[in-house]
C-alpha positions in Angstrom: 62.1 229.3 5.8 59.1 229.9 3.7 56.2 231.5 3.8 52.7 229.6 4.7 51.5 230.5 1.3 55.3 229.8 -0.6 54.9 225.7 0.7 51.2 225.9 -0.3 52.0 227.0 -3.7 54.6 224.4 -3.7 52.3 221.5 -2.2 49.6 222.5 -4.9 53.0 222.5 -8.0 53.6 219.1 -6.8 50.3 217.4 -6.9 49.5 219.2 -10.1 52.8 218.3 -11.8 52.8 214.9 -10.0 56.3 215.2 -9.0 56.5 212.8 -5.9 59.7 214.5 -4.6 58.6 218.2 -4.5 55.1 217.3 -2.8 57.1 215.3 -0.1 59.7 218.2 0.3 56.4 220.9 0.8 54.9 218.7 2.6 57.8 218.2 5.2 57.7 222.0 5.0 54.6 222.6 6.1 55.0 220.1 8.8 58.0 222.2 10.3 56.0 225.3 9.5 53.3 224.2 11.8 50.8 224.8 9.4 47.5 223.6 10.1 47.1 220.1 8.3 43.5 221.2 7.0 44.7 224.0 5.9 47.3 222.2 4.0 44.9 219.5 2.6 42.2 222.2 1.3 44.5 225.3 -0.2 47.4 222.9 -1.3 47.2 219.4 -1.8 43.5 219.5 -3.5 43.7 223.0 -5.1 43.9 222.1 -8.2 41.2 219.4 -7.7 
């Protein structure tokens, strides 16, 4: 599996790219990661933001 800050990279490629698919698969990641959802929210979905 990846790292914490491999899926957040990958959560902050999909919103920037806007490629529905690869933020759902990060995002599915980080769920089975157990990473926080804050933490998710703030360094990957809005990153770019």
């Amino acid at each position: 599996m990846a790292t914490d800050k491999a899926i957040l990279n990958l959560l902050a490629a999909g919103v920037r790219d806007m490629d529905e698919a690869l933020t759902i698969k990060a995002a599915r990641e980080a769920l089975a990661s157990n990473i926080d959802p804050l933490k998710a929210i703030n360094e990957g979905f809005f990153r770019n933001l």
